[in-house]
Every structure is written in C-alpha cells, then in structure tokens.
LUMMIVO-371501 format. One line per field, with one value per residue (C-alpha): residue number from 0; chain; z, y, x. Coordinates in Angstrom, 3 decimals. Each point is the difference from the previous one (the first is absolute). Layout:
# LUMMIVO-371501
num <- [NUM	...]
cadena <- [A	...]
Z <- [Z	...]
Y <- [Y	...]
X <- [X	...]
# end
This chain:
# LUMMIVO-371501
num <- [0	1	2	3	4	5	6	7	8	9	10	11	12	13	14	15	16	17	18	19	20	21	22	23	24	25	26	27	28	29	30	31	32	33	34	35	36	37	38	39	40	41	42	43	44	45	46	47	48	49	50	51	52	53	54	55	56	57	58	59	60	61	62	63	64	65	66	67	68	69	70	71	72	73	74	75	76	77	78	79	80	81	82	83	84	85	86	87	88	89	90	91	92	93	94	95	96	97	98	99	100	101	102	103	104	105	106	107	108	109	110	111	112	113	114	115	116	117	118	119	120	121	122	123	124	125	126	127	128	129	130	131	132	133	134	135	136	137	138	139	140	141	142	143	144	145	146	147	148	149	150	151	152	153	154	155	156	157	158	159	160	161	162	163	164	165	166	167	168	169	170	171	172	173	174	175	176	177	178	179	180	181	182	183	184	185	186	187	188	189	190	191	192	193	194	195	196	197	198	199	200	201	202	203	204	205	206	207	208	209	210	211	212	213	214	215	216	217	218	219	220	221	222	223	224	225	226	227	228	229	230	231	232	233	234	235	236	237	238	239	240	241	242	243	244	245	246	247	248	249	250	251	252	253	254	255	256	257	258	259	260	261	262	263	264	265	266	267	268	269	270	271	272	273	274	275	276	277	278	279	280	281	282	283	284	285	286	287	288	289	290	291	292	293	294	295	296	297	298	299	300	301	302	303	304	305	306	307	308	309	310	311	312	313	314	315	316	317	318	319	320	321	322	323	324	325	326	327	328	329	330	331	332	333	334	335	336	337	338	339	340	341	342	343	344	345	346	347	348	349	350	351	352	353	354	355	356	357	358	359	360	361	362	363	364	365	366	367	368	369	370	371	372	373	374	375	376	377	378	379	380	381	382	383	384	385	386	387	388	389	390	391	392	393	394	395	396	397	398	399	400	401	402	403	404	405	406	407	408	409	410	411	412	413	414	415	416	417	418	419	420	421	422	423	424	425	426	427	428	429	430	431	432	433	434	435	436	437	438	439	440	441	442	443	444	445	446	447	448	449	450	451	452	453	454	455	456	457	458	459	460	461]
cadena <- [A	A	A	A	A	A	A	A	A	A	A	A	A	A	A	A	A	A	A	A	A	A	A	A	A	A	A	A	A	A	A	A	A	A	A	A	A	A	A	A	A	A	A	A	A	A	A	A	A	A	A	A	A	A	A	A	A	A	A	A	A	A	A	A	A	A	A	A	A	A	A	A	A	A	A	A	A	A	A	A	A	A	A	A	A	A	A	A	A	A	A	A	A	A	A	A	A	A	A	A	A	A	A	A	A	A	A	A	A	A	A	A	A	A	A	A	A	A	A	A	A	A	A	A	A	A	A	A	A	A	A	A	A	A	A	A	A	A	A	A	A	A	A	A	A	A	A	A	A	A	A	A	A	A	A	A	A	A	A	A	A	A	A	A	A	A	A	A	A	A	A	A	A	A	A	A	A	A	A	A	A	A	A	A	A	A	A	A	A	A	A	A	A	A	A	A	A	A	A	A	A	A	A	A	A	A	A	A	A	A	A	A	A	A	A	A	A	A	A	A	A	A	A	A	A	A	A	A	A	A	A	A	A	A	A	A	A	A	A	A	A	A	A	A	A	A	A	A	A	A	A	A	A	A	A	A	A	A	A	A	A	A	A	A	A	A	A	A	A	A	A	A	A	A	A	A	A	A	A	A	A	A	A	A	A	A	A	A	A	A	A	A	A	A	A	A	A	A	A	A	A	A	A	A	A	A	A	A	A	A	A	A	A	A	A	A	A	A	A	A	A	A	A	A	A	A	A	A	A	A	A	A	A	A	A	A	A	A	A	A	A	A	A	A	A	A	A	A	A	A	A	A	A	A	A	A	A	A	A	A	A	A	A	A	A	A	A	A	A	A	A	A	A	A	A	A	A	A	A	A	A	A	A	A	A	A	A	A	A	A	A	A	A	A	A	A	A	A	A	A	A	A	A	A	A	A	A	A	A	A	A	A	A	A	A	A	A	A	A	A	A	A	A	A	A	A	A	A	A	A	A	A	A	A	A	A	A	A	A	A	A	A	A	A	A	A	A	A	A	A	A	A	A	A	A	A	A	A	A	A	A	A]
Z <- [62.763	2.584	2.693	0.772	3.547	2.473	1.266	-0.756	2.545	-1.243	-1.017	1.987	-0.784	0.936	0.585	1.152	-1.180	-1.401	-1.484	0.052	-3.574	-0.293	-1.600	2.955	2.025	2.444	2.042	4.090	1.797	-0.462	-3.857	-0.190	2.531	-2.148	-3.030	1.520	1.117	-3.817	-1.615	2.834	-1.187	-3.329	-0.152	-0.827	1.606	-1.269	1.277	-1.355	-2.362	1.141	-3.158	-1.100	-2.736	-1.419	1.923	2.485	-1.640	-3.913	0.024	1.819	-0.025	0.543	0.564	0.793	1.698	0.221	2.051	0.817	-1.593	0.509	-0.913	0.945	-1.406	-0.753	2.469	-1.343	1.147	2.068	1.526	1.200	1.875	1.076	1.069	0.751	0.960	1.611	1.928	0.256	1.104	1.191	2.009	1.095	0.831	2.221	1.546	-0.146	1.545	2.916	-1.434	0.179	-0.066	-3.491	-1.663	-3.351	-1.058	-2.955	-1.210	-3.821	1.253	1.598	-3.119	-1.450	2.102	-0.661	-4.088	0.041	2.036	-1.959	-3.592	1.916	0.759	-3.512	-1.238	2.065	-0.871	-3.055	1.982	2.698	-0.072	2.055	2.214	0.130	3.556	0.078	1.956	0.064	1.387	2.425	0.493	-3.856	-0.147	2.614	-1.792	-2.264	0.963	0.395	-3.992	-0.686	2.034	-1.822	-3.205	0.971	1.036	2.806	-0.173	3.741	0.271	2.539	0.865	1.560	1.582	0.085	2.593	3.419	0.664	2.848	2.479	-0.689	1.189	-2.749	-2.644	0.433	-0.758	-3.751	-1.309	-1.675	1.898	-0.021	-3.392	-0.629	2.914	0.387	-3.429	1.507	1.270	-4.004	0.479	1.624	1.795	0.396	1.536	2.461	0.811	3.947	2.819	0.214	-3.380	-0.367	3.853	-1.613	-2.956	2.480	2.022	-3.222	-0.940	3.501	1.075	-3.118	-2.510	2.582	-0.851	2.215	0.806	-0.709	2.222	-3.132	0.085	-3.279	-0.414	-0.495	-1.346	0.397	-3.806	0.731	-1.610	1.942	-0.576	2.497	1.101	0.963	0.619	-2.385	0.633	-3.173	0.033	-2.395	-2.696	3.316	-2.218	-2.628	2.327	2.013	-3.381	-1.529	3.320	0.160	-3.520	0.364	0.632	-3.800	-0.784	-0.332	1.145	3.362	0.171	-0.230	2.371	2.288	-0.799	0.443	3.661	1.305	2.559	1.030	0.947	-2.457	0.923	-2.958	-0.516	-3.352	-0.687	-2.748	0.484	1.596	3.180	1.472	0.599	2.276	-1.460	1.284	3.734	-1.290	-0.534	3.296	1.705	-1.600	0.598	3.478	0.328	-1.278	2.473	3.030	-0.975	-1.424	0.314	-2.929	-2.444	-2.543	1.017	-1.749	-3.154	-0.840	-3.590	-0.966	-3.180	-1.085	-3.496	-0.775	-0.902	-0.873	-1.046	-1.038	4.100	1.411	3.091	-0.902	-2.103	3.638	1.802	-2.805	0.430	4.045	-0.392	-1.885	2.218	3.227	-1.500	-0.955	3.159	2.033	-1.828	0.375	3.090	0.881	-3.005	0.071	-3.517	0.442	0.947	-1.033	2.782	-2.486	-3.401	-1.120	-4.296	-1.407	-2.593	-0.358	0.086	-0.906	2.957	-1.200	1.274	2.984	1.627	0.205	1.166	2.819	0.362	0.556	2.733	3.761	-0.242	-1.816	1.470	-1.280	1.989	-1.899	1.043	-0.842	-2.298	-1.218	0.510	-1.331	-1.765	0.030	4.146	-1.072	-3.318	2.937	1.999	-2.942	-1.440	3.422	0.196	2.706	1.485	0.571	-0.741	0.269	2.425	-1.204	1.484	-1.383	0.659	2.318	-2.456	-2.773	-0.679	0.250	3.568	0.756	-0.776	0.170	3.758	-0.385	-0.884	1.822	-0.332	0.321	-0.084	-2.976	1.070	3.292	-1.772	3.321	0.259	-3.498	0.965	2.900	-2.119	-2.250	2.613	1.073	-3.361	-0.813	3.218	0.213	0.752	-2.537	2.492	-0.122	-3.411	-1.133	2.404	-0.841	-4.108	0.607	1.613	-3.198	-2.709	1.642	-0.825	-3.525	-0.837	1.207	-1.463	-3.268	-2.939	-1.628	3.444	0.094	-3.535	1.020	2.715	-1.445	-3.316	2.047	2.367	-3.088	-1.704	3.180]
Y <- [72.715	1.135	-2.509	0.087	1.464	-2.054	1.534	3.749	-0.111	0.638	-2.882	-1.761	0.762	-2.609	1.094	-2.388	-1.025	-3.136	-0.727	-3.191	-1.034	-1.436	-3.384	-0.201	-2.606	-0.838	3.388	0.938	1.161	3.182	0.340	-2.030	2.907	2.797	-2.371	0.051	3.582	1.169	-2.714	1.471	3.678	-0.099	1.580	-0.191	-1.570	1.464	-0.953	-1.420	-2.878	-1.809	0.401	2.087	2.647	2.221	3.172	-0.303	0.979	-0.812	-3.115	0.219	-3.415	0.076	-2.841	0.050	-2.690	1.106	3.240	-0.181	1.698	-1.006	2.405	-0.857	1.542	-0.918	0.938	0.754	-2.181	3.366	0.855	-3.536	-0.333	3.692	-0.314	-3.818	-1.729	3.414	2.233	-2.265	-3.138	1.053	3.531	0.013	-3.845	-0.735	3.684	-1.045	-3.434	2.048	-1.175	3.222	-1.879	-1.173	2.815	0.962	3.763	1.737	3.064	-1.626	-2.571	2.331	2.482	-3.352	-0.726	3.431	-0.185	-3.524	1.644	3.739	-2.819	-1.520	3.361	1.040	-3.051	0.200	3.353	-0.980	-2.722	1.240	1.857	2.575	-2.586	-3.357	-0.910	-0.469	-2.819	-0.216	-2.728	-0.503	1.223	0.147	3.096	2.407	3.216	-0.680	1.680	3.102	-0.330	0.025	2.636	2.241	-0.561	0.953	-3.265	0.953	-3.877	-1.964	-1.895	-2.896	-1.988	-2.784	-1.016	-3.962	0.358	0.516	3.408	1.122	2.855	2.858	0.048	-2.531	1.602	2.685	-1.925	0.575	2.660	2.424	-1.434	2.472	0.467	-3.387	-0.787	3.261	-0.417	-2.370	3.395	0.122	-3.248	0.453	-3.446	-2.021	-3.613	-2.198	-3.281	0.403	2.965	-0.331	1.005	2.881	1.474	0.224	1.851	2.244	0.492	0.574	2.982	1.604	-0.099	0.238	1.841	1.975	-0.985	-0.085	-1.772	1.317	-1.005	-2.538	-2.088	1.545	0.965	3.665	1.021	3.358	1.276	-0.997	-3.623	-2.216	-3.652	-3.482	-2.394	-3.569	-3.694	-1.710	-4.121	-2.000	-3.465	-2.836	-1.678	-2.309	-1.810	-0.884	-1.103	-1.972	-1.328	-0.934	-1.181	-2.631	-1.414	-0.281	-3.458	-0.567	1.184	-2.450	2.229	-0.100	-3.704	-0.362	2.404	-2.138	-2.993	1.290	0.991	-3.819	1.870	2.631	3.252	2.676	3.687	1.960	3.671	1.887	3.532	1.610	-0.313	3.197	1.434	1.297	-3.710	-0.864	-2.947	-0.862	0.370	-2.589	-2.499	0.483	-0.802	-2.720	-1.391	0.779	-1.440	-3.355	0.492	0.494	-2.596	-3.412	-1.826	2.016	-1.297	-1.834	1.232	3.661	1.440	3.630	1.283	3.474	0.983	3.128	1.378	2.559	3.514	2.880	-1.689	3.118	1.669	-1.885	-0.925	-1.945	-2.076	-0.246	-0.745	-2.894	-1.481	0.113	-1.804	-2.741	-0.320	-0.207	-2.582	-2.268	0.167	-0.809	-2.656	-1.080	-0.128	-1.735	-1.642	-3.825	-2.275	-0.408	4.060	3.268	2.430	3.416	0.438	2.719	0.887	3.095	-0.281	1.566	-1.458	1.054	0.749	-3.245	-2.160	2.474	-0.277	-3.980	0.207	2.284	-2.616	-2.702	2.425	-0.495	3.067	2.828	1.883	3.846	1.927	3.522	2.260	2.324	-0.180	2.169	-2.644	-3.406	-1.301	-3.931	0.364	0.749	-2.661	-2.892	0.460	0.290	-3.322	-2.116	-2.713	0.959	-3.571	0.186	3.441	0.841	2.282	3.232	1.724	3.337	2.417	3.030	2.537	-1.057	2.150	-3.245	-0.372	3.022	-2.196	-3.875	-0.257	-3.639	-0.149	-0.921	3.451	0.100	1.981	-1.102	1.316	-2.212	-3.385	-1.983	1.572	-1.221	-3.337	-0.144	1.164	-2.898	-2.105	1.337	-0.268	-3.708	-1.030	1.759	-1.620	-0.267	2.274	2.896	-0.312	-0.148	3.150	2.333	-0.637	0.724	3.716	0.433	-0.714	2.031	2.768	-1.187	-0.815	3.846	1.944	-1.665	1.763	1.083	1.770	1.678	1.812	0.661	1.960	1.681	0.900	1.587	1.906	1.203	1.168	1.715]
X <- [81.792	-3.020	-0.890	-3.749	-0.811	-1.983	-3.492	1.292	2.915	3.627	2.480	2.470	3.233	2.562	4.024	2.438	3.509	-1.275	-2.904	-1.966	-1.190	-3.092	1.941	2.262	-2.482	3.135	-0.887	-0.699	-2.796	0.801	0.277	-3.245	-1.753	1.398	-1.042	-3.648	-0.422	0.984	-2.864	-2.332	0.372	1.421	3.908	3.459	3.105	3.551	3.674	2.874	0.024	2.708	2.394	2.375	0.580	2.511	-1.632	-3.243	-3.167	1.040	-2.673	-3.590	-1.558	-3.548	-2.197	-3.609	-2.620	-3.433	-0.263	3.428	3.120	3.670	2.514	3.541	3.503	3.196	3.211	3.414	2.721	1.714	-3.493	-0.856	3.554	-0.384	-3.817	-0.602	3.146	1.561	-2.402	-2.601	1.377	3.782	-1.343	-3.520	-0.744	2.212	-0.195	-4.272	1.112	1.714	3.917	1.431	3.698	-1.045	-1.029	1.896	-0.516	1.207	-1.459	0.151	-2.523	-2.302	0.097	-0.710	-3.257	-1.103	0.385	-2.204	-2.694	-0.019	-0.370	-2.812	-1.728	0.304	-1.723	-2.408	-1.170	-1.660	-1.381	-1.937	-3.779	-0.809	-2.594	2.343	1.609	3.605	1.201	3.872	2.186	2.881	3.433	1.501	-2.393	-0.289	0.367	-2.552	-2.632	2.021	0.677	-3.346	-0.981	2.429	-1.655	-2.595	-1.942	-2.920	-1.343	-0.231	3.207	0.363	3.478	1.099	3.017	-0.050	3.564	0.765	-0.030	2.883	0.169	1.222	3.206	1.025	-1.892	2.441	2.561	-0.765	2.117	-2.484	-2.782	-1.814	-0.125	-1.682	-2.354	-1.484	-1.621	-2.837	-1.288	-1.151	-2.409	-3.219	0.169	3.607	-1.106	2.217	-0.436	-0.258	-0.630	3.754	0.897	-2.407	1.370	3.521	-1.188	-2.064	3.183	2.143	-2.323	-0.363	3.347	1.993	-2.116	-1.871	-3.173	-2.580	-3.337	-3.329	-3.121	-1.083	3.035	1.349	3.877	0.338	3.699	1.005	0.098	-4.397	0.035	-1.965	-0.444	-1.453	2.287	-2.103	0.877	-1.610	1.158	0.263	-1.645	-0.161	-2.606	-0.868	-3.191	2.637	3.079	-2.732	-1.608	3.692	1.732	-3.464	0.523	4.138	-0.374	-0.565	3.605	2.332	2.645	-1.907	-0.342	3.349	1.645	-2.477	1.223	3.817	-0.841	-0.907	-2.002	2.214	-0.952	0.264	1.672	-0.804	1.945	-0.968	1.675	1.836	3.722	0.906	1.191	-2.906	-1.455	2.163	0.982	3.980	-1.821	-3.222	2.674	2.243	-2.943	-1.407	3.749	-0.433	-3.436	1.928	2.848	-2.104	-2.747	1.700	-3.464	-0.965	2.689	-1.513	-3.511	0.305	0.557	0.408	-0.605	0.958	-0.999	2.069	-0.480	3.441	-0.953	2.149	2.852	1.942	0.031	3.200	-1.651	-2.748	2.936	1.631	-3.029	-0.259	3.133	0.009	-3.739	1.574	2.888	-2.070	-2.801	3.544	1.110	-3.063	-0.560	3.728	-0.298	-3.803	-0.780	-0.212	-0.503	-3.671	-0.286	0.717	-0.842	0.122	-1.183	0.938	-1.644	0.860	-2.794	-3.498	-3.443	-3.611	-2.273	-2.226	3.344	1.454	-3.830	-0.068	3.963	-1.213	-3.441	2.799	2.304	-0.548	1.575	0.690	2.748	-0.313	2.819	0.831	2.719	-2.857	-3.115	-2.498	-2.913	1.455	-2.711	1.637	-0.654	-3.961	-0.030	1.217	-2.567	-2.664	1.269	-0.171	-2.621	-2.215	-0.294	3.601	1.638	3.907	1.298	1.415	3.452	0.018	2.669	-1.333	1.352	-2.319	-2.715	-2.222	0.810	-2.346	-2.938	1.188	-0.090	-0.649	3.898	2.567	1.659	4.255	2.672	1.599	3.753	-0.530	0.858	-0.665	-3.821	-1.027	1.321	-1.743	-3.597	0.856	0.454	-3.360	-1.540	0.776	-1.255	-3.271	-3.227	-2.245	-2.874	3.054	0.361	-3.467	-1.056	3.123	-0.807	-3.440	0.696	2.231	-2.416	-2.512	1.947	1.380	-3.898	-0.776	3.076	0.578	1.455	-3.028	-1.021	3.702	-0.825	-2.836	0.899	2.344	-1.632	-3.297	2.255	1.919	-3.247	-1.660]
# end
C-alpha cells in the first residue's frame, strides 16, 4: 500500500527491532518522537513484531494509521535466540556497556545476527522509494545499511546507536570486529549520544580501519566510503512529563504512596533490572548512608522500581536474585515495625504513575555503571515541582551527566561518595534545590525530543 508523501519530500522510513504500534499508548519519549516525525512527513516504520513463527518472514503484518505504515515480521524461534537473546543481548551489550568479562561469543549467534538483518534488508527492498530517508536504530542492526547498499539501495541512510560507545581498545575485543563495525562506513550519518561516543568511533576508524579525516569532518575509509559521525543527545517529551507529573496528584496510586511515607523522605531509583545500572552498588550505599547516619532511620525511604527484562541471559536472572537478597537483608538489619527502609518492586508502571512517584522523591538516585543518556535522570527533573524540586544524583557515566550539571554527579563504584550525595541531597536547602533544577530544565525545555529528531533528520537530509 503507498503512503502519501508530505510537501514533495521523500518518506520516513522507520527501522528498529521493535516497533511501536500505534495501539500501544504505554510507550517512551522516544517512540512517541519517531511516532511524530513519521505523521509529520508521511512514512513507514518496520521491525520485528514481537512473536514468533515457524521461519522469519512467513507472516508480514501490516497495519496502517493515517499517513503512517507499520510493517513488522515474524522471527523464528532459532533466529530470535541466535539474533536477540545471543548476539544482541549476550555479545554486543555488555561489550557496548564496556563488560568485556561478560561477553558470550559464538560464531552461531553472530551468523545468527547477520541472517535477521540480511531478512530485514530483503523486506525492505520492496519497501523503500528512491526519495524516502532511512532512519535505522541501535545496536540489533549495524550491518544494515551495508545490506542495502548491496542491493542496490542509493537512498540517505541515518543510524543511531542509543548505547555507550567504548574506545577502541575494547571494541577490539570482538572477535571479527572488524567485520561488524566497519559497516557504519555504509551510513551517511551514524549518531551518538555524547562527544564521547562519537570520539571512539572516530578513533575506531583512524586507528583500526585506517580511515582518515577529511577537512569537513566526514569519515573517509580506505576502500573511498565516507560517512559523518555527530553527537546528537536524546531528550524527553518535557511539555508532557511536566503536564503528567502536575496532574499525578489525581492518582490514587500517588495519594497513597504519600500517605505510606508519614512524611518521610522519598529516594526514588527507576531502571530496568540489568547490570549496567548499577544496581547491587545503589543498595550498598544506601545501606551505608543508614550505617553512617542513624538520625535518618525512620526518616527515609528508598523505592527502587525494577521491571525484569531478558529473562533467558543467565545474568540478569543472577543480578535478580542478588537484588532480592540484598533489599532482605538491609531491611533485616534497619527495619523497625513502623518502617521499612528499602522497597524494593519488580513490577512496571506507565509514565502517568512513574512521573508523580518521581514528583513525590527528594531524590532520585540515577547511578549507571554506564548509560547511553538515561532518560529517567532527565524525566526526574521534568516532573519536580518547581516551588520545591528534588535533587538529582546521577551517576557520572550516564550520558545525561554531560548536560545535568545541576546533579549531584558520583561515581557509582565508590559506594561511600553516593552516600555522601544523598546525604547531601536530603539535606539541601530549598534556595540549592530550587537554583540547581532550574539550570536543568533550561536545558530539558531547549533539547527536548522533538528538537533531537530534528536534528538529526535535517543533518541526515543535507
């Protein structure tokens, strides 16, 4: 089916691993800026649809909502283990997440990763017009472009990587690396979060593919491909977080986490359970902000909300069971019967709920191992009530902590500095407070998500 084209320019075309239905309300900032951008130009947004088949590619579902057309496809059972739960998520996150120690090669899985994204070049063949820009998304799809560019595709093709990028020298700790990562040489923009991301791709190219630079900034390899590499930092729907975290006090879920407190102070953590959040070190040091400061006993509460992804990669089954062991002990040993000191849910929320939690934290405690950006550390300080805003402790390794310099910024491995920030953080005046959220949303109001897009989608098209 055609899509109509907006104003004479090309479509949007939309590829990412998963794609956000138009039904599926309980979606981020992000899908609701890719959501926008397609409505805004008229396009197409094509990944996987979640479910399995007896062989990838058998059933196309299509599904379309005014200009906008979503085609998603089926994996097999052998090429979602292969693709998904093997390169993907047991190789190149935690190598992206710089956890060399846990990465889990096999040459099945990576033949695996390139089968899924050869299917998804073939489908999108018949999919793509000769003026449509190509926007393709993260790490489950790296060679992509390369794919299309052997069948003959000639179309502008943008990617982002929504991970940490690290330095060479653990890049090339990737058997075949070069294999993979040189492929972004067939995009004709790859966007990073932060200056740091995009000077370790620079440095991979130069110094392991022998690229060099040209006077314009672009990447040129030596087989003549060149391609940009910018920063391009993601923000957040900050109207909508502001306009939801203002009404949360008509939830009754709100009123009564409130009412639970009795006037405590709130320490609010919110991160999907894996290892890259740092989440064993967030609760030694909350137990060491209650060892070295008994006046606070009874006076704080910390709720970590920790929704469980990935269940089939052993470690994040680990990481759940050493969670739930350390939230049983610290409460073992603190809690009194009028107090529980952690609460620790493994359940997910909408945003509508998670903005008036983080309207009801003193603080919200963001400490990453590593992080691309961390949009939670940005949706805090978007839902604080300006008359008396929290105080955010962000983690120094989050992409975020390039522009939040109103945080309280940590070393998340250095358990006794994090306690000392939320030491800090609960007893801040309300001046400090007020003046440090202020320098925040200036930039939240400035880089939002729509202006992220933006950016990217005008560079892409110059």
């Amino acid at each position: 089916m055609m899509v109509g084209r907006n104003n004479g320019q090309g479509r949007l075309i939309v590829v990412s691993n998963r794609v956000a239905l138009p039904d599926q309300t309980a979606t981020g900032g992000l899908a609701s800026a890719m959501r926008a951008a397609l409505q805004e130009r008229g396009g197409l947004w094509f990944g996987w649809s979640g479910k399995m088949a007896r062989q990838t590619g058998d059933d196309v579902h299509r599904l379309t909502d005014g200009p906008v057309q979503y085609t998603t496809i089926d994996l097999s059972r052998s090429d979602h283990d292969d693709f998904y739960d093997g390169f993907a998520n047991r190789t190149l996150w935690p190598l992206l997440h710089f956890r060399p120690d846990l990465v889990d090669y096999d040459r099945k899985h990576l033949a695996g990763y390139l089968r899924v994204n050869n299917l998804f070049a073939e489908q999108l063949m018949s999919l793509i017009h000769p003026s449509d820009l190509v926007w393709v998304n993260d790490y489950h799809l790296i060679p992509l472009a390369a794919m299309l560019r052997e069948r003959g595709v000639r179309n502008r093709i943008g990617f982002f990587l929504h991970t940490p990028l690290p330095p060479a020298s653990l890049l090339i700790a990737l058997p075949r690396h070069m294999e993979l990562l040189e492929t972004l040489a067939s995009y004709d923009l790859v966007g990073l979060h932060t200056a740091r991301d995009r000077r370790a791709l620079e440095e991979y190219f130069l110094h392991e593919v022998g690229a060099t630079m040209r006077r314009d900034g672009r990447i040129r390899t030596p087989e003549g491909r060149s391609f940009r590499a910018e920063a391009f930092p993601i923000g957040i729907d900050t109207p909508e977080v502001v306009a939801s975290a203002s009404h949360a006090n008509e939830h009754k879920e709100i009123h009564d986490l409130k009412q639970s407190l009795e006037g405590r102070a709130l320490i609010i953590g919110v991160d999907r359970l894996d290892y890259s959040k740092g989440l064993p070190e967030r609760f030694q040091a909350y137990a060491r902000l209650l060892e070295r400061s008994p006046q606070l006993h009874r006076k704080v509460s910390f709720l970590q909300i920790a929704p469980p992804s990935r269940g089939g990669v052993p470690e994040y089954r680990q990481i759940r069971r050493d969670l739930e062991r350390m939230a049983g002990h610290i409460n073992g040993m603190y809690a009194a019967p009028d107090w529980v000191p952690i609460r620790y849910v493994n359940n997910s929320f909408p945003h509508s709920l998670l903005s008036g939690y983080y309207r009801s934290a003193r603080v919200g405690l963001v400490t990453p191992l590593r992080d691309g950006m961390n949009l939670v550390a940005k949706e805090y300080v978007a839902s604080q009530d300006p008359d008396d805003p929290g105080v955010l402790v962000l983690s120094r390794f989050a992409g975020a902590a390039q522009e939040l310099a109103g945080a309280l910024l940590v070393n998340p491995a250095d358990t006794e500095e994090v306690a000392e920030a939320l030491g800090v953080a609960l007893e801040m005046p309300l001046h400090e407070r007020r003046r440090r959220w202020r320098q925040m949303m200036d930039v939240l109001e400035k880089q939002d998500v729509t202006a992220w897009r933006n950016a990217f989608l005008r560079r892409l098209a110059s």
